[in-house]
MIKETOR-994598 format. One record per residue (C-alpha): residue number from 1; chain; y, x, z. Coordinates in steps of 0.25 Angstrom, whole numbers, plus 2048, in hexadecimal, padded with zeros to 3 digits. Layout:
<sites>
{site NUM "A" {Y X Z}},
...
</sites>
This chain:
<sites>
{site 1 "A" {7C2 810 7E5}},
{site 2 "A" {7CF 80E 7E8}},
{site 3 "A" {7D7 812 7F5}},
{site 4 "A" {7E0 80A 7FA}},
{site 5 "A" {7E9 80B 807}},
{site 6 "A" {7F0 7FE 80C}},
{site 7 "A" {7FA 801 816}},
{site 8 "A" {800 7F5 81E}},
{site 9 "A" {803 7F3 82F}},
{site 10 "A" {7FD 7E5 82D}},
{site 11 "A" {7EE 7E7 82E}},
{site 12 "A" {7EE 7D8 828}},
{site 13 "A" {7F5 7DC 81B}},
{site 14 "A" {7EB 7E9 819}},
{site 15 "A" {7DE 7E0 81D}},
{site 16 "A" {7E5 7D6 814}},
{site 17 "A" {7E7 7E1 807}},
{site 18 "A" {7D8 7E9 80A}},
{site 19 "A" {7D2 7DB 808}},
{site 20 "A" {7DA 7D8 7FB}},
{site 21 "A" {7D8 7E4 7F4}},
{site 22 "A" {7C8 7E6 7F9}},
{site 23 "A" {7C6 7D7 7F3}},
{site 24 "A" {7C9 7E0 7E6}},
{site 25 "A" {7BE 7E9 7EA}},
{site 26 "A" {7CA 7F7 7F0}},
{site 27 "A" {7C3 7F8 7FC}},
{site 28 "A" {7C8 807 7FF}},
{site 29 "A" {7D1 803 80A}},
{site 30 "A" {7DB 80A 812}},
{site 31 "A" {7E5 804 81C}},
{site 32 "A" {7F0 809 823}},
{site 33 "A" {7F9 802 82D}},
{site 34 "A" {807 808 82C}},
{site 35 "A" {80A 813 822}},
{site 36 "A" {809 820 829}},
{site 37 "A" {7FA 81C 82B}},
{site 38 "A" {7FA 818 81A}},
{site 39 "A" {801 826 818}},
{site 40 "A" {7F6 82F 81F}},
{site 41 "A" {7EB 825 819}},
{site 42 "A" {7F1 827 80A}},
{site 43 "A" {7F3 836 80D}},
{site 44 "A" {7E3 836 811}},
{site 45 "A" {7DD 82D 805}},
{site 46 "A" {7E7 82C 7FB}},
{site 47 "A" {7E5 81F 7F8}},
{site 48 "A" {7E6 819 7E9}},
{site 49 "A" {7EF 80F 7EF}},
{site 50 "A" {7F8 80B 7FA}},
{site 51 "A" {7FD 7FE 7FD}},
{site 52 "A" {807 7FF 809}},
{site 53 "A" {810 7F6 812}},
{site 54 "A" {81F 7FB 814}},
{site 55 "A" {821 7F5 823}},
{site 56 "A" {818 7FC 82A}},
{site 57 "A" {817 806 837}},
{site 58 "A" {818 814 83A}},
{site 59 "A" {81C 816 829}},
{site 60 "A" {821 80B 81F}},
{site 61 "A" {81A 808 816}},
{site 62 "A" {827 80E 80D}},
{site 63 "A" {826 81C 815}},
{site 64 "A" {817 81D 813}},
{site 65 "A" {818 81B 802}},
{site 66 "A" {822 824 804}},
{site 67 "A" {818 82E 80C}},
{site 68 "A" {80D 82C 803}},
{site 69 "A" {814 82F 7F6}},
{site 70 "A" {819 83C 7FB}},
{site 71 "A" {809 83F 7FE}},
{site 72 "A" {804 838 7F1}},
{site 73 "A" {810 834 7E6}},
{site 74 "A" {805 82E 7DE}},
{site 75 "A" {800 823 7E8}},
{site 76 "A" {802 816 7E7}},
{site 77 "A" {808 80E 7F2}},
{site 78 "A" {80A 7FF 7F0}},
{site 79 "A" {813 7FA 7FA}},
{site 80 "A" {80E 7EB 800}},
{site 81 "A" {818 7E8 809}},
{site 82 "A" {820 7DA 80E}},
{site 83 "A" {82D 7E1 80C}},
{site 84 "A" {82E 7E0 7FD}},
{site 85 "A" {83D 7DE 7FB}},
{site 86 "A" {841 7E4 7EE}},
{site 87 "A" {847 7EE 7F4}},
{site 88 "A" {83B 7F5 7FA}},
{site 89 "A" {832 7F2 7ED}},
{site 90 "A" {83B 7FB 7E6}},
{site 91 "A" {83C 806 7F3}},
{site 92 "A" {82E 807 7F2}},
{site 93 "A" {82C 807 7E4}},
{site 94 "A" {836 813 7E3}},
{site 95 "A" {830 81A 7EE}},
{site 96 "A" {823 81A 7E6}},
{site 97 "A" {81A 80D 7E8}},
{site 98 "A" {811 80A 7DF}},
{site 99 "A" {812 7FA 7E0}},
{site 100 "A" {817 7EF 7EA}},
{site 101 "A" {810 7E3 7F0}},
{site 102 "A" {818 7DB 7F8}},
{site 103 "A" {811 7D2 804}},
{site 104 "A" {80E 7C7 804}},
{site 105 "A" {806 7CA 7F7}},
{site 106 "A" {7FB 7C2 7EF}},
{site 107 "A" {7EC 7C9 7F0}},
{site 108 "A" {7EC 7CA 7E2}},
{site 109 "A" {7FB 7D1 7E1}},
{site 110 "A" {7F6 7DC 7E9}},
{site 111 "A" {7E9 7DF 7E4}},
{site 112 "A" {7F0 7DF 7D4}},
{site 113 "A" {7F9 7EB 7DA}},
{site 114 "A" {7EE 7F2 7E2}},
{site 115 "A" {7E6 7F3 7D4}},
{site 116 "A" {7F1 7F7 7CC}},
{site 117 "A" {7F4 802 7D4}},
{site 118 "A" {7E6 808 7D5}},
{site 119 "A" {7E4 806 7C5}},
</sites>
């Protein structure tokens, strides 16, 4: 099964994503709330996938991709963020993101990039 970490300071928005992606049947959830929290918890359980906000406490969500790279330069961090000006798709992508959801998105949106990253 896969793991999946979501990383997010809203707890609405991580509520909101665990439900969409457990209606698909990925039930093995983990949450962080700013990403020094989504660093220690990827560096503990190396999850298959990370989905992680960029304006968040503590560590952004830019500095923490940038973290967990240098742990794992093979994890996959899609970054699902409000800020999606083309200017930080492309910073994120060149700093080794793996995808980019931009919010609001559409249920169905995120789960096809959730399921083409696990496969």
């Amino acid at each position: 099964m896969s793991k999946i970490l979501i990383a997010d300071d809203a707890s609405f928005m991580r509520l909101m994503i665990s439900q969409i992606l457990a209606r698909q049947g990925l039930t093995n959830i983990m949450e962080a709330e700013n990403g020094r929290q989504a660093v220690e918890l990827y560096k503990s359980y190396k999850p298959d996938l990370t989905l992680m906000d960029i304006t968040m406490p503590e560590l952004d969500g830019l500095a923490a991709l940038a973290e967990i790279l240098m742990i794992d330069p093979a994890a996959k961090v899609v970054i699902c963020s409000a800020v999606a000006d083309e200017n930080i798709v492309k910073e994120s992508m060149r700093m080794g993101a793996t995808g980019f959801i931009a919010k609001p998105f559409r249920p169905d949106e995120l789960l096809y990039t959730v399921l083409k990253q696990l496969n």
